[in-house]
C-alpha positions in Angstrom: 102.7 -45.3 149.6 106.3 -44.8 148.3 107.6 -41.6 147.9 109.8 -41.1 144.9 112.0 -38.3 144.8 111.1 -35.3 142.0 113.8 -36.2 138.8 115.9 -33.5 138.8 116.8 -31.6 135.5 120.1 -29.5 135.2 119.3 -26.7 132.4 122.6 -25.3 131.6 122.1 -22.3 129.3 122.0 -18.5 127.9 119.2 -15.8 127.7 120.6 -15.2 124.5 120.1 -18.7 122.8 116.4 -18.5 121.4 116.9 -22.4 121.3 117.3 -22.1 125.1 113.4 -21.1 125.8 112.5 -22.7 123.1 113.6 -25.8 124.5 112.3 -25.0 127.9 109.0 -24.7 126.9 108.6 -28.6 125.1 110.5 -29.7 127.9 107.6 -27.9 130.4 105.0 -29.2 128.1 106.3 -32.6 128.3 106.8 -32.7 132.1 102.9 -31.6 132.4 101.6 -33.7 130.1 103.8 -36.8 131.7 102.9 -35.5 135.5 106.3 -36.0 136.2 107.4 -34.2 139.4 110.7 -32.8 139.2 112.5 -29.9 139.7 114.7 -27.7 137.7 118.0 -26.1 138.5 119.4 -23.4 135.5 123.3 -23.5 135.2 125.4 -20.4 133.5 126.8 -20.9 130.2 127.8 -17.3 127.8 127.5 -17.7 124.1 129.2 -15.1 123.6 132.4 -14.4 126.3 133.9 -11.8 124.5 130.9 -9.7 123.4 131.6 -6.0 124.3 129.3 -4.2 126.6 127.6 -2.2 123.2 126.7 -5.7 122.5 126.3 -6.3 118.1 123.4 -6.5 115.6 122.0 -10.3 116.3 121.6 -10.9 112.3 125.0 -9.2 111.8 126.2 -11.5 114.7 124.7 -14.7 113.1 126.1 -14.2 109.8 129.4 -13.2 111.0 129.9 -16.5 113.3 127.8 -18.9 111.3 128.2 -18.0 107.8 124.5 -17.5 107.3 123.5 -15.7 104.7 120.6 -12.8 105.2 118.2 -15.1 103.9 118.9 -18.2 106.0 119.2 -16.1 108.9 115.7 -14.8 108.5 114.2 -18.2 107.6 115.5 -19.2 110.6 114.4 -16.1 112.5 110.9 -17.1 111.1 111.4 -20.8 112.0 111.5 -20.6 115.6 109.2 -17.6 116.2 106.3 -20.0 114.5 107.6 -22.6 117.3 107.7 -20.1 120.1 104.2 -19.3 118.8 102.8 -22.8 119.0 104.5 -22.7 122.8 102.8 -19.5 124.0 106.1 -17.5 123.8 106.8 -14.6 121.6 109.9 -13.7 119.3 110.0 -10.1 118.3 111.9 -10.0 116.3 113.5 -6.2 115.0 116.0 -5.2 112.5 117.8 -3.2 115.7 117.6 -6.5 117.9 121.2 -7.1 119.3 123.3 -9.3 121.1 124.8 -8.7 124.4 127.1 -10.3 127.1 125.6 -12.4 130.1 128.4 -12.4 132.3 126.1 -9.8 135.0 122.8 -11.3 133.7 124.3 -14.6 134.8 125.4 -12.8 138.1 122.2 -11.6 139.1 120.8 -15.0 138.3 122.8 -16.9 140.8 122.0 -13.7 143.5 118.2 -14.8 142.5 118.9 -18.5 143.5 119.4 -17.3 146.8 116.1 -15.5 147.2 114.5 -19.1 145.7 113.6 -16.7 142.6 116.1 -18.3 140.0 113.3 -19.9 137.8 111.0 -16.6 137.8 113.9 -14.1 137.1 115.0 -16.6 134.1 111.9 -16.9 132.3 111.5 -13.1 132.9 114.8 -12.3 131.2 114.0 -14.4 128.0 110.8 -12.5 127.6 113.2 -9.6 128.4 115.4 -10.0 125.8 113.3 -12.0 122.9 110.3 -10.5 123.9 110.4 -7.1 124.8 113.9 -6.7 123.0 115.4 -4.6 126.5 119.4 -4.4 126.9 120.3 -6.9 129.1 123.8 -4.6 128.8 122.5 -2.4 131.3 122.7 -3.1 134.9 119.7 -0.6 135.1 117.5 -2.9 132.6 118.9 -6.3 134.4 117.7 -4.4 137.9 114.2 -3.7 136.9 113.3 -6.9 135.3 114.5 -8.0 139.0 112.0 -5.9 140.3 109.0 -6.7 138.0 109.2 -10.0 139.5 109.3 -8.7 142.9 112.9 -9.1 143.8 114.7 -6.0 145.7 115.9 -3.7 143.3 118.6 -1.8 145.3 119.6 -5.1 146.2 119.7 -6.6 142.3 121.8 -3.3 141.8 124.4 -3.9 144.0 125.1 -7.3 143.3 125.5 -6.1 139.9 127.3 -3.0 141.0 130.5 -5.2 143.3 130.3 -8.2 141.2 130.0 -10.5 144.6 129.1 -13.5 142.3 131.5 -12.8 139.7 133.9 -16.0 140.3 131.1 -18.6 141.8 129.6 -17.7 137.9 133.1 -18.6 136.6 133.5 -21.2 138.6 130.5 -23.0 137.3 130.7 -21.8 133.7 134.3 -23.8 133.7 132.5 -26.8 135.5 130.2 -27.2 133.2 132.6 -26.7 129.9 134.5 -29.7 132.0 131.7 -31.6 131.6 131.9 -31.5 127.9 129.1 -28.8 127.6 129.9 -26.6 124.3 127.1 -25.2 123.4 123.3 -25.1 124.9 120.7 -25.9 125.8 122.6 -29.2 127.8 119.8 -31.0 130.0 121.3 -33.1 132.4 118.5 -35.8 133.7 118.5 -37.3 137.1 122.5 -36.4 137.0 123.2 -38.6 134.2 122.1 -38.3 131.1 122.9 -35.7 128.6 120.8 -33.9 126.1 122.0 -31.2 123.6 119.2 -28.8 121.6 115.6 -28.5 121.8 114.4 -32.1 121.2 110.6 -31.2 120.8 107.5 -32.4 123.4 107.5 -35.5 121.6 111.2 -36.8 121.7 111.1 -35.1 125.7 108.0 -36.9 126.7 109.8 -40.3 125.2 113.2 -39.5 127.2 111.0 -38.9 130.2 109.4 -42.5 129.9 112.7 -44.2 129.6 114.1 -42.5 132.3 110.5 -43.0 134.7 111.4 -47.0 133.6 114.8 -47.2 134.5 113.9 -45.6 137.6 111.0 -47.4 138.2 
């Protein structure tokens, strides 16, 4: 029997971009449904750079950098927490919800790859943030969702606390922004090829066909 190596998938995105998890989860429905083995590494990416540690109003963020108008932004608001339904993942939505920078969520996140924990501690921070709408600000809120998962809290903290990651984050932020990355989600497939936004199980599950072909 040949063994095929697992098609690896480069995620590069932000807790903050709803699109993000949405995208995960029709990407994860298409990989089960396909049986294709593979194996997923997240990359850093920050919507939002300048964002001060307050954070901002998400619908008063929206409107201000988009143009939306209250009414589009709730219909969109509405859009995608009807698809996180049909995914199994919950938007809740609040007038208070807010915005905040990732440059320590992103942190913590790479300090997680090196307990093999970067996948758990991801998907816990979306539910985190869209979820259980908790301020990802906080170092003290980024610590305990560490520990929820069973990560080391006093550990999580003082990653967060001497910013030991603070330039390998940078460092790959600026790599992937070389790469033409602008905005997320970016897939990367088998190192290769490029997909912006969430596509949807169906156009996934085709992309996973042609790329099973051309490898096969």
């Amino acid at each position: 029997m040949i063994m095929t190596e697992p098609l690896r998938i480069d995620i590069v995105s932000d807790v903050m971009c709803p699109w993000c998890i949405i995208g995960y989860h029709q990407l994860s429905r298409a990989l089960d449904a396909s049986g294709t083995d593979h194996e997923i590494h997240w990359h850093p990416f920050e919507l939002n750079p300048k964002m001060p540690p307050e954070g901002q109003n998400t619908r008063e963020h929206i409107i201000e950098k988009y143009g939306s108008t209250p009414e589009q932004s709730e219909q969109s608001r509405q859009q995608m927490k009807a698809l996180g339904d049909s995914l199994g993942f919950e938007f809740a939505w609040a007038e208070d919800s807010r915005m905040h920078n990732t440059f320590n969520t992103h942190q913590l996140l790479h300090w997680a790859e090196t307990q093999g924990r970067k996948h758990d501690l991801k998907l816990a921070l979306f539910t985190a943030h869209f979820t259980e709408q908790r301020n990802l600000s906080d170092d003290d809120v980024l610590a305990d969702v560490a520990a929820e998962i069973g990560l080391d809290r006093a550990q999580a903290a003082a990653v967060l606390d001497d910013q030991r990651f603070a330039n390998e984050v940078r460092r790959a932020e600026q790599f992937w922004q070389k790469q033409g990355v602008s905005g997320v989600p970016a897939v990367v497939f088998d190192r290769k090829h490029l997909v912006t936004g969430a596509q949807g199980v169906d156009n996934y599950t085709s992309i996973l066909s042609q790329i099973a072909e051309m490898k096969g």
